[in-house]
N, C-alpha and C positions, 0 to 999 in steps of 0.2 A: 504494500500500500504506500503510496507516495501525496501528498500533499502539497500540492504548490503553494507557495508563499507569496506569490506574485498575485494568484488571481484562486487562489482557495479550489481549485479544480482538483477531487479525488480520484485520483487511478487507482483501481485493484489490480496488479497486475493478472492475478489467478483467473481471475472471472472477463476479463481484458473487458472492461468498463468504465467509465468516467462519470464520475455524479458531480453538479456542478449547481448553485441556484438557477433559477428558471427552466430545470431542466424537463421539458414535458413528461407528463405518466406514460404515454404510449410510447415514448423513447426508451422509458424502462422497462413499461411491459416487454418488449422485445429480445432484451437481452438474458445471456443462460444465467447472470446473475440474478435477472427475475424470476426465470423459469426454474431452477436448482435449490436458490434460497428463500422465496415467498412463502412465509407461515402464517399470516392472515393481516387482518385490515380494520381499521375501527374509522368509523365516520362519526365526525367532533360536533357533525351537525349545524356547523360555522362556518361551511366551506374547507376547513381544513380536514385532512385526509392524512391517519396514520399509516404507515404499511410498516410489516414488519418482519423481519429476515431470519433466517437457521442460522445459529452459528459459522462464521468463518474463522481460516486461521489466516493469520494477518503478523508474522515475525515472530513466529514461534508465540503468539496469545492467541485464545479464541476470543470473536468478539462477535458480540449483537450488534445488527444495525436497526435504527427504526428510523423511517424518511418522513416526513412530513410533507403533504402536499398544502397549497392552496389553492383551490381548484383544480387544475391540470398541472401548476408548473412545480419544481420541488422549492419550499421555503427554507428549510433548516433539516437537521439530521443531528441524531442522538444516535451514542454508539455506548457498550459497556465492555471490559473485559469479563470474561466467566473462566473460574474453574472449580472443578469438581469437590474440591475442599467449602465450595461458598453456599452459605444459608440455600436454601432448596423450599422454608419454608418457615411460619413462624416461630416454631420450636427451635429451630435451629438456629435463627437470629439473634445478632449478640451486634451492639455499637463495635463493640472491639470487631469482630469480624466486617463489619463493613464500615470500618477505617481502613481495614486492610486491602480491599476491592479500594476504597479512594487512590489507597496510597498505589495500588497498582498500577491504577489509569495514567495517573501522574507519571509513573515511570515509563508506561506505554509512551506516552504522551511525547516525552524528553528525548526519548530514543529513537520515534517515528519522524521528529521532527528537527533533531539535531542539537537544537538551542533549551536555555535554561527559560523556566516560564517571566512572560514579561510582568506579571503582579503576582502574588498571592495575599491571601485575606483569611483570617481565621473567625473575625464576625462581621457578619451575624451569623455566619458557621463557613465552615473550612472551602476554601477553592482554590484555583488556581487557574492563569489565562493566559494565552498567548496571543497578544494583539498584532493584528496587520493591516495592511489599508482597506483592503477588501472588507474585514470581520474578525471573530476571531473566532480563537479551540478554545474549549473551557473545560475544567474539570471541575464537579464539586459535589461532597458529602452533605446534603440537608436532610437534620435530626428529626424535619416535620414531616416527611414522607419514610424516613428508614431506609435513603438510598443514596447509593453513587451514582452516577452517571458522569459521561462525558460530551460533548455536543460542538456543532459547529452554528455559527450561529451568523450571519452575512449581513451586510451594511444594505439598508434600505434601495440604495441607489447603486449597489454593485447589481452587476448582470451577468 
């Protein structure tokens, strides 16, 4: 997986695809990343449109992708790393343990991208971001859902 910093364009190499903002759904339906990794879809009812993907591996991590649509074109994307050691369910859920998924992402994060993150923030709870002209990668642990996550998130006026 590559990430361009110039213009936020993601390549999968494995799946030989590029997701990018404005990128149309029927661009995506198309491709074997659609077709291979599509595990369902939630409608926000708002216009926005979840889809959401199988696991990939992505530099020796697995990760979930979930895309976001707004109408047709893509808005933003959220990705997580997983592994087999990570909560599965509420019993198994500990803050400790999914500190440790934060702290993973972050390492994903560092290493997919080369450079140290351009902020971090610890309140009003833990993240960290890597800003560019385009938008930025973010990562962040929020104590009021019980999750990690990581995401890309694009400047209104990038295209």
């Amino acid at each position: 997986m590559l990430i361009n910093s110039e213009n936020g364009i993601i390549e999968l190499e494995s799946s030989a695809i590029q997701l990018y903002k404005g990128m149309r759904l029927d661009q995506l339906k198309q491709t074997d990343f659609y077709k291979v990794n599509y595990h369902n879809m939630w409608d926000v009812k708002t216009g926005y449109f979840w889809y959401y993907f199988k696991t990939v591996e992505v530099k020796g991590y697995q990760l979930h992708f979930s895309l976001c649509f707004f109408e047709d074109q893509l808005h933003s994307l959220h990705m997580n790393t997983w592994e087999s050691s990570d909560a599965k369910d509420w019993n198994e859920w500990t803050e400790e343990k999914e500190m440790q998924v934060f702290y993973r992402n972050n390492k994903f994060l560092t290493l997919l991208l080369g450079i140290p993150p351009t902020r971090k923030k610890k309140t009003p709870y833990p993240s960290v971001s890597f800003r560019f002209p385009w938008g930025s990668i973010w990562s962040v642990y929020d104590p009021r859902s019980a999750s990690s996550l990581m995401g890309i998130s694009y400047n209104e006026e990038a295209k």
